[in-house]
N, C-alpha and C positions, 0 to 999 in steps of 0.2 A: 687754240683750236677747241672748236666747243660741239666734237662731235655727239662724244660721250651725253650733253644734257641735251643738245637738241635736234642733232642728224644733221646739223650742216657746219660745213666750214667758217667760222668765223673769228679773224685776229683783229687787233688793236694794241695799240700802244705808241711812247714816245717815238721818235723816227728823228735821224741828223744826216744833213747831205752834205757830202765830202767831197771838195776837190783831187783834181791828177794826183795834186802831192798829199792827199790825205789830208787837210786843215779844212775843218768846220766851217760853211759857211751856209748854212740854213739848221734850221729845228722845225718840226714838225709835228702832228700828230694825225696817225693815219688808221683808215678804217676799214676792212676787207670781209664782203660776205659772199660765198659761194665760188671760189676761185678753184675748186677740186674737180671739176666734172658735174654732171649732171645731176639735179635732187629728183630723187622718188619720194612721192606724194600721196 
């Protein structure tokens, strides 16, 4: 979350998608900018 340096929401990092029973079966890396609501500009 990188309100604090620059006013808007934005995460990253490694990411794993899990089957029903929980076992691994993707890796990923994922990247998310503005997903809080609206930016004032």
């Amino acid at each position: 979350d990188s309100r604090g340096s620059t006013g808007t929401v934005y995460w990253e990092g490694l990411s794993e998608l899990l089957d029903g029973a929980g076992r691994r079966v993707g890796l990923g890396y994922l990247e998310m900018t503005g997903y809080a609501g609206a930016l004032r500009l």
